[in-house]
N, C-alpha and C positions, 0 to 999 in steps of 0.2 A: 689722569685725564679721564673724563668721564665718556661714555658709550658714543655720545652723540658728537662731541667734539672729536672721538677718534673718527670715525665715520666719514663726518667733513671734512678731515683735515685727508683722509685717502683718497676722497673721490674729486679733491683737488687739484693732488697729483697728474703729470701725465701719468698717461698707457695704465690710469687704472680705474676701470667700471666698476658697475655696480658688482658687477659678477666678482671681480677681484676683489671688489674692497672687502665683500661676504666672507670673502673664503679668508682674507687676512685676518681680518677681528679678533677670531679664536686663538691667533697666535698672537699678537699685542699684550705685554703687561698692561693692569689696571693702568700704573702712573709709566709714560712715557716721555721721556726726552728725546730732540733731534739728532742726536750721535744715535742713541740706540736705535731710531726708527729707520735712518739712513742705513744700518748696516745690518736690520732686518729688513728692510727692500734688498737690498743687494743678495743676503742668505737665497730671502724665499722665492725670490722672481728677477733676480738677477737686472734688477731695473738701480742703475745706478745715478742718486739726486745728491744736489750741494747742500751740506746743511741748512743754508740762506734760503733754497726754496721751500725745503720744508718747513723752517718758522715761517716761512710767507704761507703756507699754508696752512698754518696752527692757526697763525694771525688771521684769517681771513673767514676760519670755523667759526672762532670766535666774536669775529665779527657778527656771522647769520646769525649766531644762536641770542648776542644782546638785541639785535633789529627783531626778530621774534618776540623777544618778553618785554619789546617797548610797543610792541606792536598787537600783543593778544593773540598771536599767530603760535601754535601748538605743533612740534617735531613731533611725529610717528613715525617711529621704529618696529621692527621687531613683533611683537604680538600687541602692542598699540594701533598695527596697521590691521584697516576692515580684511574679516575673511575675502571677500570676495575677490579682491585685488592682488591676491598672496601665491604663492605655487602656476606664476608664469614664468616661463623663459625670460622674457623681458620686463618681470613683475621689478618696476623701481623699490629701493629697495629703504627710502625715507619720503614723508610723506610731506605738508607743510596745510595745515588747516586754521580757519579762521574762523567763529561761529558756533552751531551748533552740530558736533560732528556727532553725536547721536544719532544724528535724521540719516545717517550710512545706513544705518539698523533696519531703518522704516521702510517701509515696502513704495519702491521707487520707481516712475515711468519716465523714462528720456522721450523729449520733444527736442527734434534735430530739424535742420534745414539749408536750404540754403542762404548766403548773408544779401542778397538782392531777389528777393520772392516774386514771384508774379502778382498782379490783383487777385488771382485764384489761391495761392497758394500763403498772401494774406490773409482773407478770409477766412480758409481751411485751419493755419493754424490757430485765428482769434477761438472757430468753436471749439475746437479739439483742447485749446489751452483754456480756457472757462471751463470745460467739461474737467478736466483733470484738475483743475484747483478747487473744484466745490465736492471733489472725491475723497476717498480716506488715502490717496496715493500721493506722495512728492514730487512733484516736477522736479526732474533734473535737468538742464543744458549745459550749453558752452561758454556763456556770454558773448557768442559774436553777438555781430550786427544780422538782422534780419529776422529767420524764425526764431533763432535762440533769446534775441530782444524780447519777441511777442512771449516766449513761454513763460521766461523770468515774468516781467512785466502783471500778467496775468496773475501769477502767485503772489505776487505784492499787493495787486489792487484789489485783490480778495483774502489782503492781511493775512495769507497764509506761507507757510515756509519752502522754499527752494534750495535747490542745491547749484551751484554752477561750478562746473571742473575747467580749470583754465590750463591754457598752454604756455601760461609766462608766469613770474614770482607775484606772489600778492599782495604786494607794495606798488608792481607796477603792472595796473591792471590793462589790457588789451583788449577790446580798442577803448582807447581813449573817451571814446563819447560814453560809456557805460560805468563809468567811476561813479557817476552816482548811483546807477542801478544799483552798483557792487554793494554801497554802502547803505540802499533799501533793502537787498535782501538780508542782509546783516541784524538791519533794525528790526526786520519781524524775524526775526528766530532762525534766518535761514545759516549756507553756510557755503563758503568757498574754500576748495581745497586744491592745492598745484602738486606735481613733481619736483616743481624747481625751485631754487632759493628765493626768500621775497625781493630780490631786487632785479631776480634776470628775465634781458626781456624776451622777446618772442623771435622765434623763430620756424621755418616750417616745418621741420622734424619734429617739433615737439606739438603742432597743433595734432598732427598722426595720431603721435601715443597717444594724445590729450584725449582723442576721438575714441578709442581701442578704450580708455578707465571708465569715460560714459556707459559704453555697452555694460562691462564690468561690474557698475554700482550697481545699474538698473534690475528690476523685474520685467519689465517691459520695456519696449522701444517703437515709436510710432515716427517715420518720417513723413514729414509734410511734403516736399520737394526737393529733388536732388537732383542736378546732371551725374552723367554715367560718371566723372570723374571728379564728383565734387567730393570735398570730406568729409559729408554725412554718409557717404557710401563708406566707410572707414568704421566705421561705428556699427553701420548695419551688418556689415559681413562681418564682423564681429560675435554682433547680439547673435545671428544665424548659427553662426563657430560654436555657441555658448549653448543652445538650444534655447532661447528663450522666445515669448512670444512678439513677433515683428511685424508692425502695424505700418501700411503705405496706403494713403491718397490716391484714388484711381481718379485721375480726371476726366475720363472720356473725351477729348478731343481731339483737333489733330497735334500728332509731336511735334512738343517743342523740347527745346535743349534741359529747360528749366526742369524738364520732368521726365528724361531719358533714364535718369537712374529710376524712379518708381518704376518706369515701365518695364526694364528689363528684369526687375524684380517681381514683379506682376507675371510676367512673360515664363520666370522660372518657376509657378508656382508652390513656393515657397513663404507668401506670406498673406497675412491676413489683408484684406480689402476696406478701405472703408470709400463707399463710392462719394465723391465731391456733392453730386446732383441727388443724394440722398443721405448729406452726414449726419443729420439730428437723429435719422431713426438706424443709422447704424451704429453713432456712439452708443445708443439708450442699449445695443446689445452685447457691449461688450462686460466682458466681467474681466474686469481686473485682476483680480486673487488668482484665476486659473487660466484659463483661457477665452479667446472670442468664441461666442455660441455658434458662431456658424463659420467655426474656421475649417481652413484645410485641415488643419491638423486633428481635429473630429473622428 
């Protein structure tokens, strides 16, 4: 049984994660059958299954792994998977990409947001996403709906390549209205990669992670808008975890909800500013490669 089908076939198991499936691997014969694999669960972790569930789980490996090669969609394991994403506690520990997964390599900026923007917080991201698609930098998002729409969106309409990290299988993309996007950033070189198998769907645990691997790709990270508990706060107190540098919209007005997360970010200063009522001549100064010129961190 080959590396990847063992893999699948353990993390289909109950009561066994990633963490366990890892530490199992090493102890798996190359070629495994279901008596032997039942009665090496039983030895090494005392998790006792009926042989019928574990063909359902061979069955089921083998399943994902034919829907992948009908589908063009690429399993990362092992040191297939980007550094960046590697030596976490909850680093997943198989990957699922579709595209051009090179552009991991590429020096990466996350445009995050919220999935209903204000009229400001539209605007902000249309300049902020033109300004990064006509860069030597790759937009990466989420594929929601709202500022993740505008950032994708923007790299396609200037035939350039994106990245989008989704928190459902890549057969069935989330949300619904963006399947075609999916299949625009595809067509110009770009690339979508998940956690999870190509057929599963979404759920809110996994938009989390989804949030946490954007920080992870990126060199930079710029949010347009966020409430204090929206999920682009996931990603940013991430990028911050990570040291890198962390770009927020300062809108100047009175608070609203839409922008309680910039604000309380702004409030810690901790990150770099780009004022709304003057974004053209603050984008002109940032530099990407290293830092904002006139950031806090100076």
């Amino acid at each position: 049984m080959e590396k990847i089908q063992k893999l699948l076939t353990l993390l289909d198991l109950p009561k066994i994660g990633n963490v366990m499936a890892k530490k199992l691997l090493p102890d798996l014969e190359d070629d495994i059958n279901p008596q032997y694999l039942q009665q090496t669960l039983k030895a090494l972790i005392n998790i006792e299954l009926s042989v019928e569930r574990i063909e359902q789980a061979y069955s089921n490996a083998l399943i994902i792994i034919e829907e992948c090669q009908k589908n063009n969609i690429v399993i990362l394991i092992d040191e297939s998977i980007p550094n960046q994403l590697v030596n976490f506690n909850d680093a997943p520990i198989i990957f699922y990409v579709r595209g051009n997964q090179a552009l991991m390599d590429e020096k990466i900026t996350a445009i995050i947001g919220n999935r209903n923007p204000t009229k400001k917080g539209i605007q902000a991201a249309d300049k902020v996403s033109e300004y990064i698609a006509q860069s030597n930098h790759i937009i990466l998002s989420g594929l929601a709906l709202g500022i993740d729409t505008i950032a994708h969106q923007a790299a396609v309409d200037n035939r350039k390549s994106t990245i989008a990290v989704l928190g459902s299988g890549l057969m069935n993309i989330y949300p619904k209205e963006n399947i075609k996007l999916a299949d625009q950033i595809i067509h110009y070189d770009g690339c979508l990669i998940s956690a999870y198998s190509p057929s599963m769907p979404v759920q809110n645990y996994q938009l989390i992670a989804r949030d946490k691997l954007q920080a992870r790709l990126s060199s930079n990270l710029i949010l347009i808008e966020s409430k204090i508990n929206g999920g682009s706060m996931h990603a940013t107190k991430e990028a911050l975890q990570l040291g890198l540098p962390v770009f927020t919209v300062d809108y100047k007005d009175e608070p609203l909800l839409s922008w309680e997360g910039n604000n309380s970010l702004i409030k810690s200063s901790k990150v770099n500013i780009l004022n709304f009522n003057n974004l053209d001549n603050d984008l002109s100064t940032i530099d990407l490669n290293n830092k904002f010129k006139t950031s806090l961190f100076d």
